[in-house]
DODO-520239 format. One record per residue (C-alpha): residue in one letter; y, x, z. Coordinates in nm, 4 decimals, decimal comma, always signed. Last residue first. Layout:
<kolfis>
<kolfi><aa>A</aa><y>Y</y><x>X</x><z>Z</z></kolfi>
...
</kolfis>
This chain:
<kolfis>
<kolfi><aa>X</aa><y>-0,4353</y><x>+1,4885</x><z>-1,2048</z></kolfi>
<kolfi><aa>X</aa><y>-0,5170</y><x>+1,1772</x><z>-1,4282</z></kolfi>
<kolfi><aa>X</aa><y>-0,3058</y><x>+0,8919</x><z>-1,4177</z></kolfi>
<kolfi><aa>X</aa><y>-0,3990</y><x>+0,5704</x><z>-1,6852</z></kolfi>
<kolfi><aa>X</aa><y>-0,7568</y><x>+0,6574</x><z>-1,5787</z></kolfi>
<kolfi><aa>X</aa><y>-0,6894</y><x>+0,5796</x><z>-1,1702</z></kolfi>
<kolfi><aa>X</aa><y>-0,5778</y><x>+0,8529</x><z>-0,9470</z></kolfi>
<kolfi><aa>X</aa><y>-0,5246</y><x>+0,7649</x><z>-0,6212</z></kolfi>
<kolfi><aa>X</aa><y>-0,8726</y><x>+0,7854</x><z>-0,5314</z></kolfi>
<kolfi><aa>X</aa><y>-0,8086</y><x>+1,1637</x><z>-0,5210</z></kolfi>
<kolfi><aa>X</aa><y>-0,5972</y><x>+1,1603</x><z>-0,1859</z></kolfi>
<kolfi><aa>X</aa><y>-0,2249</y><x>+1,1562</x><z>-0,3033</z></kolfi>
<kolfi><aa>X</aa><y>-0,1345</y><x>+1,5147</x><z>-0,1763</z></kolfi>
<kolfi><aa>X</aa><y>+0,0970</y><x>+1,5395</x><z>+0,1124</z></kolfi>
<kolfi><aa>X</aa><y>+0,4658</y><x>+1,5997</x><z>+0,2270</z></kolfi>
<kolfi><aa>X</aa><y>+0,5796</y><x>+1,5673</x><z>+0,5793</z></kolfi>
<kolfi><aa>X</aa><y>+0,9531</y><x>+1,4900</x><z>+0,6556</z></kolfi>
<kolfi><aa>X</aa><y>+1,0575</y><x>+1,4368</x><z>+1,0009</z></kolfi>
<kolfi><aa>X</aa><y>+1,0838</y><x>+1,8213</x><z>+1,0593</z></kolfi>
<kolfi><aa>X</aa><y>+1,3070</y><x>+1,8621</x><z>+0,7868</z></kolfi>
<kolfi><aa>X</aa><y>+1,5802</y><x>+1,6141</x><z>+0,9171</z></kolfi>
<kolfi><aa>X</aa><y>+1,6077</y><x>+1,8596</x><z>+1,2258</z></kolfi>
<kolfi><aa>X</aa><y>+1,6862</y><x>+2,1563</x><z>+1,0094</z></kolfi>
<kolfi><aa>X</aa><y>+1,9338</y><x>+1,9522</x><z>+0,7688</z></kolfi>
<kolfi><aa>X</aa><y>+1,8164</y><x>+1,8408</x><z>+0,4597</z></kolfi>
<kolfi><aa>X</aa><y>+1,7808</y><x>+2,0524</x><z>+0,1099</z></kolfi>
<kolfi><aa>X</aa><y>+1,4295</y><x>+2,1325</x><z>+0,1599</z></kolfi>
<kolfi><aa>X</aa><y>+1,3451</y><x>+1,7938</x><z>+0,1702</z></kolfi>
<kolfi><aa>X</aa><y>+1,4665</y><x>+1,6987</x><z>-0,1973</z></kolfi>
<kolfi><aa>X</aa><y>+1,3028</y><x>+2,0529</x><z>-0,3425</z></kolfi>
<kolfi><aa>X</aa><y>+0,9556</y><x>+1,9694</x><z>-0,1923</z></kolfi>
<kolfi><aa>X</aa><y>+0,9909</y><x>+1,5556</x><z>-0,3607</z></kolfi>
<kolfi><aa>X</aa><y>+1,1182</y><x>+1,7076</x><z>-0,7058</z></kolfi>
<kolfi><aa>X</aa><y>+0,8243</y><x>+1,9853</x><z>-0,6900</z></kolfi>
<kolfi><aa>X</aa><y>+0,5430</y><x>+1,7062</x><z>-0,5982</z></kolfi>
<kolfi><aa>X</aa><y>+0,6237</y><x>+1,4362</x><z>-0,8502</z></kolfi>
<kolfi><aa>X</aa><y>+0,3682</y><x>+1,5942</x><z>-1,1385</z></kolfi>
<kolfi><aa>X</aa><y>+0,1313</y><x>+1,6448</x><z>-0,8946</z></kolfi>
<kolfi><aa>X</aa><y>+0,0966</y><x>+1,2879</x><z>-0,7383</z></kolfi>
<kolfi><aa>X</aa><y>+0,2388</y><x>+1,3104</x><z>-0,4434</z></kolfi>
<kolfi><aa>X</aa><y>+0,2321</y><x>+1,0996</x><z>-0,0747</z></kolfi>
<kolfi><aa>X</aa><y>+0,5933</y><x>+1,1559</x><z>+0,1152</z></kolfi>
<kolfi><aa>X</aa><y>+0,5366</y><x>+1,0466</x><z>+0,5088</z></kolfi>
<kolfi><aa>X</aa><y>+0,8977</y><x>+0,9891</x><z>+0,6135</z></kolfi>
<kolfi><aa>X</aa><y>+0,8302</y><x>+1,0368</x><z>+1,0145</z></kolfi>
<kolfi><aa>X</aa><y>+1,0466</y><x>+0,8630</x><z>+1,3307</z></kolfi>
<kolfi><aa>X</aa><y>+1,1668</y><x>+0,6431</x><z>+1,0935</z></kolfi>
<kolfi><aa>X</aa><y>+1,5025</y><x>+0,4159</x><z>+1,0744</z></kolfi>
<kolfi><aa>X</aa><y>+1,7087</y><x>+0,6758</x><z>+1,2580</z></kolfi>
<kolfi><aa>X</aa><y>+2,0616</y><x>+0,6227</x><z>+1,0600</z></kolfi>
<kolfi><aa>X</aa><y>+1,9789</y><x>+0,7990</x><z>+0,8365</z></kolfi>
<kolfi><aa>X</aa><y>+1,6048</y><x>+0,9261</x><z>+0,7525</z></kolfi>
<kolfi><aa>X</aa><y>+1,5365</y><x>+0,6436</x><z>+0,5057</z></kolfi>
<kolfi><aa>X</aa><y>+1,8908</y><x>+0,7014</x><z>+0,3556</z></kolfi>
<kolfi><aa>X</aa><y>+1,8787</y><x>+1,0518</x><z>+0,3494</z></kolfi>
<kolfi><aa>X</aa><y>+1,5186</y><x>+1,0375</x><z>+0,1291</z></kolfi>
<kolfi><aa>X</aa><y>+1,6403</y><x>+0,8017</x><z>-0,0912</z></kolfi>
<kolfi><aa>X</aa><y>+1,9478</y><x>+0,9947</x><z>-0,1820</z></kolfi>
<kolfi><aa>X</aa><y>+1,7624</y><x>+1,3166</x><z>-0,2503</z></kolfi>
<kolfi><aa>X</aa><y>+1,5048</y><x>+1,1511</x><z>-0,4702</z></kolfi>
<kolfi><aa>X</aa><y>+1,7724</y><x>+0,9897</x><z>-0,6789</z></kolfi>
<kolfi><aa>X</aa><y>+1,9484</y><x>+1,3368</x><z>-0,6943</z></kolfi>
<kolfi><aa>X</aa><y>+1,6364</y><x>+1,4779</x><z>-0,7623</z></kolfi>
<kolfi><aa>X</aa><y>+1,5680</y><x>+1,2573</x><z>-1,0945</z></kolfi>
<kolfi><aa>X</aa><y>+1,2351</y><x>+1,0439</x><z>-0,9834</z></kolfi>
<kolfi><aa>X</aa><y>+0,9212</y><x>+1,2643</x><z>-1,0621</z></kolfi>
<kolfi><aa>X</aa><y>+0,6455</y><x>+1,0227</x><z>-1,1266</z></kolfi>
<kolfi><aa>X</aa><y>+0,3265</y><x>+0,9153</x><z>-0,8970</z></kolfi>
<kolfi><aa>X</aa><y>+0,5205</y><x>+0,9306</x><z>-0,5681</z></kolfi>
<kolfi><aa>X</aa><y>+0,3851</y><x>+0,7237</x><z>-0,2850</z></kolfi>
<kolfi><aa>X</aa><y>+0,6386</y><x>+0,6643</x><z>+0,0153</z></kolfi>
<kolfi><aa>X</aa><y>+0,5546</y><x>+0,5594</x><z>+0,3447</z></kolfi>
<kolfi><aa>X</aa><y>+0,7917</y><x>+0,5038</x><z>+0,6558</z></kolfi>
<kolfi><aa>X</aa><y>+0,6859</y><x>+0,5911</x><z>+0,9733</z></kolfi>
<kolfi><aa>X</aa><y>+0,7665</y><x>+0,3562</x><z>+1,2819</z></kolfi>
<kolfi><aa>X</aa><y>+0,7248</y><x>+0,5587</x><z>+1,6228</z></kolfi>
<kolfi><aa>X</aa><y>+0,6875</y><x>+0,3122</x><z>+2,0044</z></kolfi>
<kolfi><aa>X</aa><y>+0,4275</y><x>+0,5831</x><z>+2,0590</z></kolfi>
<kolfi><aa>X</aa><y>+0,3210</y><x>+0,8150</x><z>+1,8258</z></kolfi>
<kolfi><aa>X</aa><y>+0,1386</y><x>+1,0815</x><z>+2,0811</z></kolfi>
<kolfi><aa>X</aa><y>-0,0625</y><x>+0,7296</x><z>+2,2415</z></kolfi>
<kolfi><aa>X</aa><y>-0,1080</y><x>+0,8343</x><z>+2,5688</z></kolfi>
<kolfi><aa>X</aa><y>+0,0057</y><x>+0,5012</x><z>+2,6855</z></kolfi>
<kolfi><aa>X</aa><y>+0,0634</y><x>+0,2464</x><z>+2,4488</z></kolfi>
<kolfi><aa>X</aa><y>+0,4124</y><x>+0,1679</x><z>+2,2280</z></kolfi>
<kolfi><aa>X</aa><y>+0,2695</y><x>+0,0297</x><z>+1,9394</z></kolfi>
<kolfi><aa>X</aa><y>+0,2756</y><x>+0,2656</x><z>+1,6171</z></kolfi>
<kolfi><aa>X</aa><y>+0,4135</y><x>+0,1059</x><z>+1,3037</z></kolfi>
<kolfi><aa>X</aa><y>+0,3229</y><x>+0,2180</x><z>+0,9740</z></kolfi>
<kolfi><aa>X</aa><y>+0,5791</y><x>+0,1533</x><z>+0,6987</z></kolfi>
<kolfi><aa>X</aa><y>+0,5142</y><x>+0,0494</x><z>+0,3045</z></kolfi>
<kolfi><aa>X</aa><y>+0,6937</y><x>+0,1821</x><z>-0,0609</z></kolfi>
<kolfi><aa>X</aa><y>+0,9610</y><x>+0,2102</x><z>+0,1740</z></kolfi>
<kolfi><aa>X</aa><y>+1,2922</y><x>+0,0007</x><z>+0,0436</z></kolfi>
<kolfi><aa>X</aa><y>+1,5649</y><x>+0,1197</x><z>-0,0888</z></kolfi>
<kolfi><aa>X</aa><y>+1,8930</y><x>-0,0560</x><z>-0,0175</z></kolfi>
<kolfi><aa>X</aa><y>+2,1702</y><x>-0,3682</x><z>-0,0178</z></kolfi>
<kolfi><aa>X</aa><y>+2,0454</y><x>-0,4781</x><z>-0,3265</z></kolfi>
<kolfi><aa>X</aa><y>+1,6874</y><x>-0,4087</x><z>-0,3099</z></kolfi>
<kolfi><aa>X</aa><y>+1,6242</y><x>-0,6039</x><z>+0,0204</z></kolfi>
<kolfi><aa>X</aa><y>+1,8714</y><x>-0,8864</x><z>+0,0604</z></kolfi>
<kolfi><aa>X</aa><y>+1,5803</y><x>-1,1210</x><z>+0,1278</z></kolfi>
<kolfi><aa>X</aa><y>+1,4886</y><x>-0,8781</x><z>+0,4284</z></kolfi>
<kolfi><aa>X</aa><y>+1,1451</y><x>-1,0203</x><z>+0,6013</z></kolfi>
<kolfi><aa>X</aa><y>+0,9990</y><x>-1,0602</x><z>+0,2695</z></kolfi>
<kolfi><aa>X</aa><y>+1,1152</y><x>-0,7215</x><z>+0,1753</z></kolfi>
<kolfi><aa>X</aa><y>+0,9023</y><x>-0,5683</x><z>+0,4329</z></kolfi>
<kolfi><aa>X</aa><y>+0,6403</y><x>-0,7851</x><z>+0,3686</z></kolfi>
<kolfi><aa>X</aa><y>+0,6065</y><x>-0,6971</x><z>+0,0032</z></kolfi>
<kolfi><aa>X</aa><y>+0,6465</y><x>-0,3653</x><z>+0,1180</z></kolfi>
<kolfi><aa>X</aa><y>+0,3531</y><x>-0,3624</x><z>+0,3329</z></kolfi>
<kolfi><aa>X</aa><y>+0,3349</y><x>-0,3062</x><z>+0,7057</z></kolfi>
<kolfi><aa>X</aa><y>+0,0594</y><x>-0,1574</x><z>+0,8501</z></kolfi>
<kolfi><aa>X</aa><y>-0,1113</y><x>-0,1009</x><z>+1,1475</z></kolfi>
<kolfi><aa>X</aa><y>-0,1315</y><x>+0,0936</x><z>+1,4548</z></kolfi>
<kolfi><aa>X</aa><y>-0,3984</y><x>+0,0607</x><z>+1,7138</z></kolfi>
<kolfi><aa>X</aa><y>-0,3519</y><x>+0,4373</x><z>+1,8383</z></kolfi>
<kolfi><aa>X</aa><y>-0,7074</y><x>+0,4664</x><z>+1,8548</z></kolfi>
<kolfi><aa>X</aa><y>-0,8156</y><x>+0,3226</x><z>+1,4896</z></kolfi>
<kolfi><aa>X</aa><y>-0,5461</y><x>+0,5194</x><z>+1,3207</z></kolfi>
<kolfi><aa>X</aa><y>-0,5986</y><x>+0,8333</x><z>+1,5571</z></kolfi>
<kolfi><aa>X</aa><y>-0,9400</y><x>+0,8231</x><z>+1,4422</z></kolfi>
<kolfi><aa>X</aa><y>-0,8716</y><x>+0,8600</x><z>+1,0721</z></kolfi>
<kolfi><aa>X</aa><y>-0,9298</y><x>+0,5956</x><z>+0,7884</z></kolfi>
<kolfi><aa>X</aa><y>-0,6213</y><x>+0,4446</x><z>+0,7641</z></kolfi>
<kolfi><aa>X</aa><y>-0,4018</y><x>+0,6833</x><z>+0,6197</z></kolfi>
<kolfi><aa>X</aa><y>-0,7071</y><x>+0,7273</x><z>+0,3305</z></kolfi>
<kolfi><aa>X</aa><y>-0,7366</y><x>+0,3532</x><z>+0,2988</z></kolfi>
<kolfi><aa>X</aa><y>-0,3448</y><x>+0,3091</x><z>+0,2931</z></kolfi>
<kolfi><aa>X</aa><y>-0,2824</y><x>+0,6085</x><z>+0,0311</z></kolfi>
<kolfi><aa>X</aa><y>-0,5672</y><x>+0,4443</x><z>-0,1849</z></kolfi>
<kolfi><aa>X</aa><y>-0,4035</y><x>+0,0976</x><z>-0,1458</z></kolfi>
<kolfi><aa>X</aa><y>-0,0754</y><x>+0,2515</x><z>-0,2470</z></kolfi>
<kolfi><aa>X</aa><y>-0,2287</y><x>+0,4587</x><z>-0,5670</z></kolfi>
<kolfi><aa>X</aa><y>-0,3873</y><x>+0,1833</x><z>-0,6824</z></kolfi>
<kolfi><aa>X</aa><y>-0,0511</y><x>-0,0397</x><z>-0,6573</z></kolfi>
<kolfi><aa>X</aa><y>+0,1287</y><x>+0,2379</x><z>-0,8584</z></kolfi>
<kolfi><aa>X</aa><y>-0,1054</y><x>+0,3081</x><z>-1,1129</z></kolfi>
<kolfi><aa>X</aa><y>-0,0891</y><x>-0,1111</x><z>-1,2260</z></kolfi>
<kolfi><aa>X</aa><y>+0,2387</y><x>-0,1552</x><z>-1,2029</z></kolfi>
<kolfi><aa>X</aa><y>+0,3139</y><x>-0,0828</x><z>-1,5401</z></kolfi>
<kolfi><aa>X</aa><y>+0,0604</y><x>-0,3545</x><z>-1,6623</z></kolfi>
<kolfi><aa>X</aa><y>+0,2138</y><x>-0,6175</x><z>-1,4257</z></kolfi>
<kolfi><aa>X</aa><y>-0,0532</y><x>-0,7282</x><z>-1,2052</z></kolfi>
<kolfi><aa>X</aa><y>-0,1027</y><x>-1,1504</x><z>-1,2295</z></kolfi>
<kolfi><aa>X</aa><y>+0,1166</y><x>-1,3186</x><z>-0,9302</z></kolfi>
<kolfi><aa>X</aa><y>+0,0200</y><x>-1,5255</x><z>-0,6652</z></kolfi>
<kolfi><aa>X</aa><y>+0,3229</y><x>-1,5922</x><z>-0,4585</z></kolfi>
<kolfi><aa>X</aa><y>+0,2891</y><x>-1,5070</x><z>-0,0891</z></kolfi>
<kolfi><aa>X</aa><y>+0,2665</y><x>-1,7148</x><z>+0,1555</z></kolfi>
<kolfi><aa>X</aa><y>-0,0337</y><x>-1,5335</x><z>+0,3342</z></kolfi>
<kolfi><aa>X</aa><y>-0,2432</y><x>-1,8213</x><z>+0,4253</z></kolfi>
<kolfi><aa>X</aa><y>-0,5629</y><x>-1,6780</x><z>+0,3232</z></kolfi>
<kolfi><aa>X</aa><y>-0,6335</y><x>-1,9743</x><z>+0,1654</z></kolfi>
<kolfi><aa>X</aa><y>-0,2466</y><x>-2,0186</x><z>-0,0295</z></kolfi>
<kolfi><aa>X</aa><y>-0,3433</y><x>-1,6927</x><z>-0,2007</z></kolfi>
<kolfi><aa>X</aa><y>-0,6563</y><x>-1,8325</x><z>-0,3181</z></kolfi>
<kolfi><aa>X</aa><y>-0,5048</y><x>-2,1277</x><z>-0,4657</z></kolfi>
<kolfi><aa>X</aa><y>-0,2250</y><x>-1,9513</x><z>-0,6029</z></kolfi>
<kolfi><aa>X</aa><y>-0,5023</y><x>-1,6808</x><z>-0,7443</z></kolfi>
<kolfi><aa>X</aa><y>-0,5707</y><x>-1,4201</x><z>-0,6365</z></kolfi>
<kolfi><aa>X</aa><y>-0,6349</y><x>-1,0355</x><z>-0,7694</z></kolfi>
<kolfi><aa>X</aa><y>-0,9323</y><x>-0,8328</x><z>-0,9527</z></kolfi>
<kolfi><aa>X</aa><y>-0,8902</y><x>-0,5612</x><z>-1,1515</z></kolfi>
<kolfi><aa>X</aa><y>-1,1422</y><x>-0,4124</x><z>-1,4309</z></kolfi>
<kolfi><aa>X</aa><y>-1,1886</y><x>-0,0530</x><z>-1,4856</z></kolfi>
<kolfi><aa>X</aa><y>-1,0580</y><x>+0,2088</x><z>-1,6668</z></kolfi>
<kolfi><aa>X</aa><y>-0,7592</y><x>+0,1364</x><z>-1,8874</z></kolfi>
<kolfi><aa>X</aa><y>-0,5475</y><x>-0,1186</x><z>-1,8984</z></kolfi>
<kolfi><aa>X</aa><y>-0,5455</y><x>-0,4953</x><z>-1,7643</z></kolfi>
<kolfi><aa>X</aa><y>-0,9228</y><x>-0,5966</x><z>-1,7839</z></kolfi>
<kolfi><aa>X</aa><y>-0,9859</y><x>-0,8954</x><z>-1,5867</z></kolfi>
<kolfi><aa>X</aa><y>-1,0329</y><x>-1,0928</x><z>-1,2801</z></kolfi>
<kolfi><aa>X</aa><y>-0,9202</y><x>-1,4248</x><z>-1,0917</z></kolfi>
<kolfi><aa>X</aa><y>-0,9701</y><x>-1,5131</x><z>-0,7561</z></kolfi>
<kolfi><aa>X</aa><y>-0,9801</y><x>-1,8254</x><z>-0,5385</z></kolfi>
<kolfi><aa>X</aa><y>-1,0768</y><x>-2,0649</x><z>-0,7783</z></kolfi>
<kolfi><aa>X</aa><y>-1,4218</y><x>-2,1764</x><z>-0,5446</z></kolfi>
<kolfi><aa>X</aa><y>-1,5610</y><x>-2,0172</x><z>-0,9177</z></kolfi>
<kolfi><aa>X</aa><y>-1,3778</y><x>-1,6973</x><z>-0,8507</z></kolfi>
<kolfi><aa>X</aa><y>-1,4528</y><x>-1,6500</x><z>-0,5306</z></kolfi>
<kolfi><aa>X</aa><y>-1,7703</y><x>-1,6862</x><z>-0,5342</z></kolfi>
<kolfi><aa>X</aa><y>-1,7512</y><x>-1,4330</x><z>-0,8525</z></kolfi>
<kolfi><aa>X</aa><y>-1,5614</y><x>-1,1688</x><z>-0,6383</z></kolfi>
<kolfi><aa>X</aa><y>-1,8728</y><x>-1,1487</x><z>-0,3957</z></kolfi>
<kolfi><aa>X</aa><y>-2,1791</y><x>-1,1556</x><z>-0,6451</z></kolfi>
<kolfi><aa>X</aa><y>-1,9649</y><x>-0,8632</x><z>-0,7769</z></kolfi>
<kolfi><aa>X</aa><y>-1,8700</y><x>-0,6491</x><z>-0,4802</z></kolfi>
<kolfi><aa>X</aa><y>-2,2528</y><x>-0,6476</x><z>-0,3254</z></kolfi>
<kolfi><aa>X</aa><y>-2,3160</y><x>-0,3268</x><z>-0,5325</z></kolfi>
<kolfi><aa>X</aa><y>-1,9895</y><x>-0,2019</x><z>-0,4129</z></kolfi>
<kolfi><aa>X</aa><y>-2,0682</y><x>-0,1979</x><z>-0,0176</z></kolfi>
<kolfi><aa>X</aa><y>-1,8647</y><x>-0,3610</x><z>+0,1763</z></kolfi>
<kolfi><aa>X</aa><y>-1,5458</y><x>-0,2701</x><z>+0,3864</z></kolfi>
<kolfi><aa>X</aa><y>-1,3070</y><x>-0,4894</x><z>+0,2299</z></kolfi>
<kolfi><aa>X</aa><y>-1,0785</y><x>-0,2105</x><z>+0,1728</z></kolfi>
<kolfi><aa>X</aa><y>-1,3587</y><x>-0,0323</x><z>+0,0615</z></kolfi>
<kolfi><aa>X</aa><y>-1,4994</y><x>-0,2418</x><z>-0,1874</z></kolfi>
<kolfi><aa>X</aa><y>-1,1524</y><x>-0,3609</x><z>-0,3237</z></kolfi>
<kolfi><aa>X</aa><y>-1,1046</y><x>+0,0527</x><z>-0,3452</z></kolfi>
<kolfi><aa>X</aa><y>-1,4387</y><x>+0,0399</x><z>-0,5543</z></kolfi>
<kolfi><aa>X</aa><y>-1,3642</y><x>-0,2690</x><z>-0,7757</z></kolfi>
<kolfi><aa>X</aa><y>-0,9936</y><x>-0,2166</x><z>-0,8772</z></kolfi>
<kolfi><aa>X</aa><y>-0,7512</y><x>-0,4182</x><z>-0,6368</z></kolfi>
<kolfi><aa>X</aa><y>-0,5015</y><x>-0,7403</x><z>-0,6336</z></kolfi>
<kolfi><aa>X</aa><y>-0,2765</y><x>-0,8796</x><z>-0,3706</z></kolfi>
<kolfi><aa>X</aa><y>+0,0245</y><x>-0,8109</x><z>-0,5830</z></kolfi>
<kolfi><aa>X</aa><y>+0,3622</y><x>-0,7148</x><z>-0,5446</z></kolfi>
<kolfi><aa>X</aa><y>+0,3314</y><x>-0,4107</x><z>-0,3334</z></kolfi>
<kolfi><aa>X</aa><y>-0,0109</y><x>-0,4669</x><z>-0,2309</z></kolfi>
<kolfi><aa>X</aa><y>-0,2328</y><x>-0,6287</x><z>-0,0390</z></kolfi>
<kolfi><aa>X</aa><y>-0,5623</y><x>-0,4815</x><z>-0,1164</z></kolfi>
<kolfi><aa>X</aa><y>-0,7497</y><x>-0,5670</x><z>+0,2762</z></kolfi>
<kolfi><aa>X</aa><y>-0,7404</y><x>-0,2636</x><z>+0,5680</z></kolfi>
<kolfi><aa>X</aa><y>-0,8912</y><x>-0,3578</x><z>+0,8609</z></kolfi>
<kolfi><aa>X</aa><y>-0,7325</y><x>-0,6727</x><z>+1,1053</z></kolfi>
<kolfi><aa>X</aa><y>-0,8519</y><x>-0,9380</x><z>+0,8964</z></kolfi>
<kolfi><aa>X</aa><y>-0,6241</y><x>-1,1503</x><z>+0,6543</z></kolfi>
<kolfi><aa>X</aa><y>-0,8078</y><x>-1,0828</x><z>+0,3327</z></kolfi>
<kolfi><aa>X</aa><y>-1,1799</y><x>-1,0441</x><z>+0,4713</z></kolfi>
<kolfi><aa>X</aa><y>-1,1205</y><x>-1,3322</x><z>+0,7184</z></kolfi>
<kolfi><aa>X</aa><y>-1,0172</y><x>-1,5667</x><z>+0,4390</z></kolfi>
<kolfi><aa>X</aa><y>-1,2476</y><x>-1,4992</x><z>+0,1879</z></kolfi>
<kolfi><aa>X</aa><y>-1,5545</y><x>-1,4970</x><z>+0,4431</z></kolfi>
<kolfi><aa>X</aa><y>-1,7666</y><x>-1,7880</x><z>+0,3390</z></kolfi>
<kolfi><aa>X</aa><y>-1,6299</y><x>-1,8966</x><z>+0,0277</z></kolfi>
<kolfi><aa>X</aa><y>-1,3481</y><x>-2,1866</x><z>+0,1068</z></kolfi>
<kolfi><aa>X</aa><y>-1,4595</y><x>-2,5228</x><z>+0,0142</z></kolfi>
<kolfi><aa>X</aa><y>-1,2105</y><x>-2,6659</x><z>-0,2459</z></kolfi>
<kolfi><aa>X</aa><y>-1,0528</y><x>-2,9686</x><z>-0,1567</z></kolfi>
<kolfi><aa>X</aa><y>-1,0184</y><x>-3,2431</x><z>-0,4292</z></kolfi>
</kolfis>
């Protein structure tokens, strides 16, 4: 039998603003899945349990802090995203709040919004590369800047990186070369967590003069930072 689609499930996930999907997952925590859908959280619930009786969505307790929400196979196929509806892993969990609070944050500007840019997640960055992984590292997600006049990014891709965890500096060091050689990215945009911050500093400090200046290193905004991660 065909399912009736909830009345803006589609065109929330696959609009043009910022929507939770994620690295492997199209899946959220209530107030970032409020603001990435841009509504307001007390209107989140009656929301997520349309969808979950149409069989859209699924939710549920998967560590600490709050509850997550994320599709189902029927609800993936509705937006028409192609992607394979997966349950969040529990030791992905920090890592895909962290990305979708890096994207809100990144998004959220007025150059965003004037330089029309958008994003590019890693799940379809390695969609489009099958060999992904193997042959490379892939950017945690990249941000591409359309070539418009007076635009000061135009034509740039940036690649984005969200550090929770300090990766051994070699590691770090490697990744780093290989997303600034040969000139993939215009900008690697480093997001840190704390702990990560020293490993990521000490990694750029050791390129070449003109690699340096396409590295910028920021804080993880706050949202980042679920229970399972605290500052």
């Amino acid at each position: 039998m065909h399912r009736k689609v909830p009345a803006g499930f589609g065109g929330r996930l696959r609009g043009k603003g910022p929507h939770p999907h994620q690295e492997r997952n199209l899946a959220a925590q209530p107030i970032l899945f409020a603001l990435a859908l841009r509504v307001q959280p007390d209107r989140l619930p009656a929301l997520v349990a349309r969808w979950r009786r149409a069989g859209y969505a699924a939710t549920g307790r998967l560590g600490p802090g709050p509850g997550w929400c994320w599709l189902t196979r029927d609800g993936m196929a509705a937006t028409g995203l192609g992607f394979p509806a997966l349950r969040p892993s529990l030791g992905r969990l920090a890592h895909i709040r962290a990305v979708l609070a890096a994207r809100l944050w990144l998004t959220a500007g007025p150059a965003w919004a004037g330089g029309h840019a958008w994003w590019h997640s890693e799940r379809r960055l390695r969609a489009g590369q099958p060999g992904a992984g193997r042959a490379g590292h892939v950017a945690d997600a990249e941000i591409h800047w359309p070539s418009l006049a007076g635009s000061p990014y135009a034509g740039q891709v940036w690649a984005i990186e969200v550090e929770l965890t300090p990766k051994p500096l070699a590691r770090t060091t490697r990744i780093m070369g290989g997303l600034l050689n040969p000139l993939r990215y215009a900008q690697v945009i480093y997001l840190t967590a704390p702990p990560a911050r020293a490993v990521v500093t000490r990694a750029a400090a050791a390129l070449r003069a003109e690699d340096q200046a396409r590295v910028i290193v920021r804080e993880l905004p706050a949202a980042a930072f679920g229970p399972e991660l605290s500052r």
